[in-house]
Every structure is written in structure tokens, then in C-alpha cells.
C-alpha positions as CSV (number, residue, x, y, z in Angstrom):
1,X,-52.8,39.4,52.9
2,X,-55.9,41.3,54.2
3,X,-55.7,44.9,55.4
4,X,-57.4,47.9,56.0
5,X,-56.9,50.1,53.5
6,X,-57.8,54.0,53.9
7,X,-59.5,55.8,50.7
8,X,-60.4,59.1,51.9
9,X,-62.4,60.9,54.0
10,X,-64.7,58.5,56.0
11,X,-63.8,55.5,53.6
12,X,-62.1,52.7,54.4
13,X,-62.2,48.9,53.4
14,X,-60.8,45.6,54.3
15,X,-58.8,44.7,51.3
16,X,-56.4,42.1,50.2
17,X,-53.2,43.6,49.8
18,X,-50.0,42.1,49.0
19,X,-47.2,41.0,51.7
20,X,-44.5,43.6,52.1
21,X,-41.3,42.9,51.1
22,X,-37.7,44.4,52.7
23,X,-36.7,47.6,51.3
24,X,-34.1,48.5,53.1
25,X,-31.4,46.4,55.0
26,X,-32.1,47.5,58.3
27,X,-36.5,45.9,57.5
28,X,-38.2,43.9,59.5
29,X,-41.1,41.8,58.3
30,X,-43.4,41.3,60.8
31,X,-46.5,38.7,61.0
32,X,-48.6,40.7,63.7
33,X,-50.9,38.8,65.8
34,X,-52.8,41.8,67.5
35,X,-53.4,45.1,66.8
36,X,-55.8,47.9,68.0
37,X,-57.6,50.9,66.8
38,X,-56.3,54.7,67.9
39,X,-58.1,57.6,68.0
40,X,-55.4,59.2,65.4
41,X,-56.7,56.5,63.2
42,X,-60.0,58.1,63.8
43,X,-58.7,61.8,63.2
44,X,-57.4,60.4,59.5
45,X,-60.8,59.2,58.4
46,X,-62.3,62.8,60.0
47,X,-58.9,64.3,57.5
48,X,-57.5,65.9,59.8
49,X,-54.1,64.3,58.9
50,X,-52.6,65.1,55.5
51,X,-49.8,63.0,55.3
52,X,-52.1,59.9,55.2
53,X,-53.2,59.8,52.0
54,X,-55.6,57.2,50.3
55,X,-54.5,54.2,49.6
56,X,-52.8,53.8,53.0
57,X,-53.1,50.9,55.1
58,X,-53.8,52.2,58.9
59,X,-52.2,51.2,62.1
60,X,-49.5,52.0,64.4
61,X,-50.0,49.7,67.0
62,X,-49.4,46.2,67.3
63,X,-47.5,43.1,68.6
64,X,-46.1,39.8,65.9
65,X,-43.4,37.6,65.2
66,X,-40.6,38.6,63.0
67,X,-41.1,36.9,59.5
68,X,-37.8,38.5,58.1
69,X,-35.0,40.5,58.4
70,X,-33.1,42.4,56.3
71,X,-29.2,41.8,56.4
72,X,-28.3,44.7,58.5
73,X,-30.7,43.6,61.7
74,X,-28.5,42.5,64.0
75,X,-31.1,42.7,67.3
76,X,-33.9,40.0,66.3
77,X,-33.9,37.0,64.5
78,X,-36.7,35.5,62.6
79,X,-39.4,33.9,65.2
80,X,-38.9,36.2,67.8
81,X,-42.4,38.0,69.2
82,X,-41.8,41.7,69.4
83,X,-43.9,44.5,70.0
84,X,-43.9,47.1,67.6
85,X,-43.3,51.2,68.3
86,X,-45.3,52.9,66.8
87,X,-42.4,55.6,66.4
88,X,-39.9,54.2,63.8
89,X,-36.1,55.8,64.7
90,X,-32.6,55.3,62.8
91,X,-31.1,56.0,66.5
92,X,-28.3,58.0,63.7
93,X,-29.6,61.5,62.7
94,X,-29.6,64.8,64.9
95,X,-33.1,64.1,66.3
96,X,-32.5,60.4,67.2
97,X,-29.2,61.9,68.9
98,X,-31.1,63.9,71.0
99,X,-33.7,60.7,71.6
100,X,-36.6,62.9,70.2
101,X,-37.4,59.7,68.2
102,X,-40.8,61.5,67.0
103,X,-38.6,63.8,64.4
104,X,-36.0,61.0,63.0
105,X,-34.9,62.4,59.4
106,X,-36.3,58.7,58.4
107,X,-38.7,57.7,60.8
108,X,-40.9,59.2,63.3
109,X,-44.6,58.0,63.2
110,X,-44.9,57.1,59.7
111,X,-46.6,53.5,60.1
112,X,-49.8,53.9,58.9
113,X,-49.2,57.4,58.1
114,X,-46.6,57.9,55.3
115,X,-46.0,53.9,55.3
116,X,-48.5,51.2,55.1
117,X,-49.2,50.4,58.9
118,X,-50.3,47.2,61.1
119,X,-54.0,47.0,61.1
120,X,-52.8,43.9,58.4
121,X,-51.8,40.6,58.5
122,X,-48.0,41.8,58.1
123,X,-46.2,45.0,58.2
124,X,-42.9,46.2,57.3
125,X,-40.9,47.9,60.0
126,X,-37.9,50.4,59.2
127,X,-34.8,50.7,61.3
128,X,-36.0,47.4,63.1
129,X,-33.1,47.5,65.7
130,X,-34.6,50.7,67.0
131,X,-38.2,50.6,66.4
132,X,-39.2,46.9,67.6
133,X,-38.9,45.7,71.3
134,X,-38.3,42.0,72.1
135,X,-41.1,40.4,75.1
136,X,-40.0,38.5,77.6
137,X,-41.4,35.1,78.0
138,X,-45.0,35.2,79.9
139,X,-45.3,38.4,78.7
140,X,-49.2,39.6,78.4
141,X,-49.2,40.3,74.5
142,X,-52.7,42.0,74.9
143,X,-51.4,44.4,77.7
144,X,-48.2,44.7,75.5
145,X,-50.3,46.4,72.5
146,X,-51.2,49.2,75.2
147,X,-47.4,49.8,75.4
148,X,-47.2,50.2,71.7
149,X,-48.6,53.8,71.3
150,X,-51.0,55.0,74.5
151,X,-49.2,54.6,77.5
152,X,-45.8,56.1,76.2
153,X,-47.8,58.5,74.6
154,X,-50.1,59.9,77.6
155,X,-46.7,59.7,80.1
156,X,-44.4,61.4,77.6
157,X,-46.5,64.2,76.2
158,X,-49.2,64.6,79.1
159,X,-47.7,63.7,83.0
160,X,-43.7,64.5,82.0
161,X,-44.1,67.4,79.8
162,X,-46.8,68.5,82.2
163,X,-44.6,68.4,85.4
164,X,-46.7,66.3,87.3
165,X,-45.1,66.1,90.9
166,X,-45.8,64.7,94.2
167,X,-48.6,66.7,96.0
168,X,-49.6,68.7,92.8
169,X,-53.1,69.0,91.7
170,X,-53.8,67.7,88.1
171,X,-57.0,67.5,85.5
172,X,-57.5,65.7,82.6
173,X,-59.3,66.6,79.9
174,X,-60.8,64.2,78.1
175,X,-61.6,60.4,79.7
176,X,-61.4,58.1,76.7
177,X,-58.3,55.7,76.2
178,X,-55.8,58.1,75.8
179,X,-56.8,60.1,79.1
180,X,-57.3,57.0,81.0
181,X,-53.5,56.4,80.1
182,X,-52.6,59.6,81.3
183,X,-54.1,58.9,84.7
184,X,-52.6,55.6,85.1
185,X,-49.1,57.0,84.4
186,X,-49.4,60.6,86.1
187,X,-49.5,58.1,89.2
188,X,-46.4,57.3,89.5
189,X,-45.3,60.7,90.4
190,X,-48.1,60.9,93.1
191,X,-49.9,63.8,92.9
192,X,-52.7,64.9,95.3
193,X,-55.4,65.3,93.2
194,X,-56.2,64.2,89.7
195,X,-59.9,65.6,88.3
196,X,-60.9,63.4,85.1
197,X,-63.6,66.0,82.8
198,X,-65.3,64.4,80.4
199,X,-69.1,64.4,78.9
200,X,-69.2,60.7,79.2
201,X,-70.6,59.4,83.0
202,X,-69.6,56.0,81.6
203,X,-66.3,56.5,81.2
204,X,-65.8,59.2,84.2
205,X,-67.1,56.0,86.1
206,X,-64.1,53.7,85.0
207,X,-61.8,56.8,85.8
208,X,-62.6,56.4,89.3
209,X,-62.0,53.3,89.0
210,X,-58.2,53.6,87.5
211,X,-57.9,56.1,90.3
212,X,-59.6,59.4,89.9
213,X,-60.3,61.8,93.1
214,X,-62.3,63.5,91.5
215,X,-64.7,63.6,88.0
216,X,-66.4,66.5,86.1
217,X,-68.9,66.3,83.4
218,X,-68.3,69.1,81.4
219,X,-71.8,68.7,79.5
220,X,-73.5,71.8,82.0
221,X,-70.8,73.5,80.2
222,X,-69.8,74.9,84.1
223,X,-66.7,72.8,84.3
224,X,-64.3,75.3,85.0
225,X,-66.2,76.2,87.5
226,X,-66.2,73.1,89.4
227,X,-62.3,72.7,89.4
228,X,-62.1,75.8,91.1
229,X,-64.5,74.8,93.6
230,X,-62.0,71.5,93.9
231,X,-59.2,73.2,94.0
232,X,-60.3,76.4,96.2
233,X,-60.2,78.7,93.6
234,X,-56.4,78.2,92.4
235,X,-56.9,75.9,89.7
236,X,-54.6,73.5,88.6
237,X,-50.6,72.3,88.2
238,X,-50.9,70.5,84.9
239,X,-53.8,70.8,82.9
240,X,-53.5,67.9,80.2
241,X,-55.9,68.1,77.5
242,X,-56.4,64.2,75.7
243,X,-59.3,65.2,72.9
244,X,-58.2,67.2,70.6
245,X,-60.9,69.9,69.8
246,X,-61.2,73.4,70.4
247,X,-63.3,73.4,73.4
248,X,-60.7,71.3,75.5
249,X,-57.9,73.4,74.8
250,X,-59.9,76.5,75.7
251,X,-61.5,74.2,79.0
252,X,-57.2,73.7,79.9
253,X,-56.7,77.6,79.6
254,X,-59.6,78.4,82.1
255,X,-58.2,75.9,84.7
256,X,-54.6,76.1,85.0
257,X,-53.1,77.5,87.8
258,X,-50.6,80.7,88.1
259,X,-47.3,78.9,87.4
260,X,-49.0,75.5,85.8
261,X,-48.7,73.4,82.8
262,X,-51.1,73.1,79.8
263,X,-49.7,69.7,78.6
264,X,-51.8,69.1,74.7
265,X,-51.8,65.6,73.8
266,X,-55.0,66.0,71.6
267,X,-54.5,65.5,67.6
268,X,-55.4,68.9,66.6
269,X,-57.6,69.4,63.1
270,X,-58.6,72.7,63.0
271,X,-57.6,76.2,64.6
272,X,-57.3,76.7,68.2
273,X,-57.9,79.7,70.3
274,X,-54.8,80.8,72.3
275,X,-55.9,83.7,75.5
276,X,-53.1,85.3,75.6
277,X,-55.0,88.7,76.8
278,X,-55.8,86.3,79.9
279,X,-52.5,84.1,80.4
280,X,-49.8,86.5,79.2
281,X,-48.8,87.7,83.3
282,X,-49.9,83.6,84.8
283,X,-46.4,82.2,84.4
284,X,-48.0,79.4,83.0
285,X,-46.1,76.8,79.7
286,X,-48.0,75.3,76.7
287,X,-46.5,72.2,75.3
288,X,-46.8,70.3,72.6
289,X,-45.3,66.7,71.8
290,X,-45.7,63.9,69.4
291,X,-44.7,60.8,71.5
292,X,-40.5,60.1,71.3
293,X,-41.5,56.4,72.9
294,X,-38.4,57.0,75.1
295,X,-40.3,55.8,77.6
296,X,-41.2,52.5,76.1
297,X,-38.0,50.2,78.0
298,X,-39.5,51.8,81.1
299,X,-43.1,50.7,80.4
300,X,-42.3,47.4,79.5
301,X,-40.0,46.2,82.7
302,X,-42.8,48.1,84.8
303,X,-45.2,45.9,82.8
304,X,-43.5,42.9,83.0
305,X,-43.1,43.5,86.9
306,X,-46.8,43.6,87.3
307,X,-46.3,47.3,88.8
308,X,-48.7,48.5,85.6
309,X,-51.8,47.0,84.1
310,X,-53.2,48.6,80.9
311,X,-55.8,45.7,79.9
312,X,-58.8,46.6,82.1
313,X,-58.7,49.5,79.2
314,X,-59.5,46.5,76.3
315,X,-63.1,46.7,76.2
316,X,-63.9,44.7,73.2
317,X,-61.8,42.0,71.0
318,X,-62.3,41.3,67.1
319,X,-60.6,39.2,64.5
320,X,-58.7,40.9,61.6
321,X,-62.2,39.5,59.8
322,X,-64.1,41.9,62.1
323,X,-62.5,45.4,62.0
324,X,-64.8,47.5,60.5
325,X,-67.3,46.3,63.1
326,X,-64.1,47.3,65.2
327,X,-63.9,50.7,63.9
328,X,-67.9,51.2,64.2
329,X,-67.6,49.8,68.1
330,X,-64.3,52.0,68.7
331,X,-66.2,55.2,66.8
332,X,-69.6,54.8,69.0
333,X,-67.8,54.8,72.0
334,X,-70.6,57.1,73.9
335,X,-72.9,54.0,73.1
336,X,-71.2,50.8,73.2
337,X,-68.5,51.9,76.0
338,X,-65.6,50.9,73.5
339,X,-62.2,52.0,75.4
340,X,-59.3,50.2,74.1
341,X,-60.5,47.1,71.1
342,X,-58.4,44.5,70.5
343,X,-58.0,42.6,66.6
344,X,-56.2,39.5,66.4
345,X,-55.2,38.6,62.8
């Protein structure tokens, strides 16, 4: 089968590979018809992600039909479509217990991490029952990929852990997919105000689109600054930084409020600056979260209900064929606009 194999930092190739087989009994093999690009995939090839090692085939994202089962599935049956977690959980050990998926003692996000993941013709899923999601007939299979990783991701780790409410005052940090995400979900809970910083006028553009009151470009450097001036000089509720670098983190600190939220989705690579000698007497919380995809039976019946629509954030579509032109669109996103790209095998 062909794949897209990592090799090390800033190396990759499409390969043939070949087809998984079940391991365990609780495998699914999957045939996956569409996949995407993240910007964790990106973060690999910068190294910032250990565990991912060469020789790894990338992906975490992704919709198929099951190809085959091993004998202790009891949820699917081969030829169903399913869209794929990409948070693998035995729904058994401590963790699962406590539905913090991210930490299973045999799962979490290992697909294209530890384990070889979907950017591939097929892919083998652990603890199927748990870790694949069956779509309804009529089902959108390209908005579906959205509910594989970013939408669960920017709900879960940015708007709950960041206490978005109704009324309250938010900013985003960062307006490439993952933010966007974050501002489609952090409206459910109705806040006043959501402020969308980026450097990008492009993409602060399609924020107001998906619903911005406000945008920011942070390349005067006088960002802060302007969210104050938005928000009379009290700053911010939740603060939820989507990029992943040192200045972002540092840009959330400046503009929470006294008794906000600094909500860090970002995949962090190197050290981070914490101001404690500023925030130690503000009353404010710092979280941190790898997505639990908890949230994932909620996304898809919203989905399905037409109440959310993630695919005006697919920019660009490729075959399988295609995807290192995919990963040169999706990496030159400041010149070719790439949000969310589509790869059908």
C-alpha cells in the first residue's frame, strides 16, 4: 500500500508499505478514504515530538470502511464507514475509567505517533470498539474528518478547559485551523466577545467570517495592547493560545484577565516562559490538555443535525498520489491560504 513514511527531521516520503495486519483481537483494519494533514504532523517533521520516530507512517486523522476485524470487535462489522479517533482508548484501565481517553495505559494518541498512522491507504486501529465511530447514512465524510482530531480538540482543551461562558470575553491566539476550531466551538457557550490574533490578515479575514468580533494582527508586536483597548483595560476570561510557540504563550499571559483562563492548546517544542513575578496575586488557571475526544458523540449528532459545519475550513483537496504537494500547500499556509487539506486515497 502507499504511505507516507516519516524519516527524520524534515524528511518524509511517499512509500509503499505493506498492509497491516491484526495484532490484537480487539484491531480493526481499516481502508481509509480521506484523510488530512495536522499541524502536530507538522511539529514531528520540525522534531518537536520524540515519540515519533523514523520510520513512522503519519496521520491521526481520517474516515474508511472497515476491511477487518479482529475476533473480539463486537461494535462494527466489516463494510461499515467509520470515522476514526484520533485518540485510541481500551475504555478498561484507570484513565479510560475516568474518560481521560488521552492517557489510556494502551492507547492515547499513538496513531501516527508510536503506531503507524492514516495518512495510508489502510491503517490499523487498536481497541476498535472504543476508538472508531460508526456515520450515519448521508453523513458529510469530508466534514466528518474535521471531527476526527480538530474540533474535539479546540472544544475540549481550548473553550471547556478554558471556561468559556455566556457573556464572557475571549481571545484566541493563533487563527490557523486549530484556532478557527476553537472559535466555531467556543460559540456554543455564547460569549460576548471573541478577539481572533493572528499575523495572517488572510486568515483573520475568514475568522470574521466564522464569527469573530473582533481581530488583531499581532505583527506591530502591540497586540496586547489592543485587547485592552477591546476590553477597557480588563483583559480577557479565557485566553486560548492555538500555535504553539513561545511568543503566544507569553501574548496569553499579558491578556488574561484577574480571575481568567489561559487555556494552551499549542504543541509545545521548546521552553516556555512562565510570569509568575506578574500572575502569582491575578487568580488566574493555566491548563494544559491532550484532547480525551470525549466530546466526539457530541460533535457528530451536532454535525449530523446540521447545527455545526467544519468544511468551509477544507481549503484544498489532494489524492493520496498528491500529498507531499499536500504537505508543501498545508506548510505555506501564509502563501497559498491552506486551512484544512483534504487527501483522498
Amino acid at each position: 500500500m502507499k504511505a507516507l513514511v516519516y524519516l527524520g527531521v524534515d524528511r518524509k516520503s511517499l512509500q509503499e508499505r505493506p498492509k497491516p495486519v491484526i495484532v490484537s483481537p480487539t484491531d480493526a483494519i481499516v481502508r481509509v478514504t480521506r484523510t488530512t494533514i495536522c499541524g502536530t504532523d507538522l511539529h514531528i517533521l520540525k522534531g518537536d515530538v520524540p515519540t515519533c520516530t523514523p520510520g513512522r507512517i503519519l496521520g491521526h486523522e481520517g474516515v474508511g470502511i472497515v476491511d477487518a476485524l479482529g475476533s473480539a470487535v463486537t461494535a462494527f462489522k466489516v463494510g461499515d464507514a467509520v470515522l476514526i479517533s484520533c485518540v485510541s482508548a481500551c475504555g478498561k484501565c484507570a484513565n479510560c475509567r475516568r474518560q481521560m481517553y488521552s492517557h489510556c495505559d494502551t492507547g492515547g494518541w499513538i496513531l501516527g505517533n508510536s503506531i503507524d498512522g492514516t495518512q495510508a491507504e489502510f491503517v490499523r486501529i487498536p481497541h476498535a470498539d472504543m476508538s472508531l465511530y460508526a456515520i450515519p447514512a448521508g453523513a458529510d465524510e469530508e466534514a466528518l474528518v474535521m471531527l476526527s482530531d480538530i474540533l474535539p480538540t479546540a472544544l475540549e482543551c481550548g473553550v471547556l478547559n478554558g471556561r468559556v461562558q455566556p457573556g464572557s470575553t475571549v481571545a484566541i491566539v493563533g487563527s490557523g485551523p486549530i484556532g478557527l476550531a476553537a472559535l466555531i466551538t467556543a460559540q456554543f457557550f455564547s460569549p460576548a466577545q471573541i478577539i481572533m490574533i493572528d499575523l495572517n490578515d488572510a486568515r483573520l479575514a475568514v475568522a470574521t467570517k466564522f464569527g469573530a468580533t473582533a481581530i488583531v494582527n499581532s505583527g506591530d508586536g502591540k497586540a496586547a495592547d489592543a485587547v485592552m483597548k477591546l476590553t477597557a483595560g480588563l483583559g480577557v476570561d479565557t485566553a486560548i493560545e492555538a500555535v504553539g510557540v513561545p511568543a503566544t504563550f507569553e501574548l496569553c499571559q499579558q491578556i488574561v484577565a484577574a480571575g481568567g483562563a489561559v487555556a494552551n492548546i499549542g504543541v509545545h517544542g521548546v521552553k516556555v516562559d512562565l510570569h509568575l513575578e506578574k500572575l502569582w496575586d491575578r487568580n488566574i488557571s493555566i491548563t494544559t490538555r491532550l484532547v480525551d475526544t470525549s466530546s466526539t458523540p457530541m460533535l457528530l449528532k451536532t454535525l449530523c443535525s446540521h447545527k455545526l459545519d467544519p468544511r468551509p475550513l477544507i481549503t484544498h483537496r489532494f489524492k493520496l498520489d498528491q500529498i507531499m504537494e499536500a504537505y508543501d500547500a498545508f506548510a505555506r499556509a501564509t502563501q497559498t491560504h491552506a486551512l484544512k487539506v483534504l487527501i483522498e486515497t
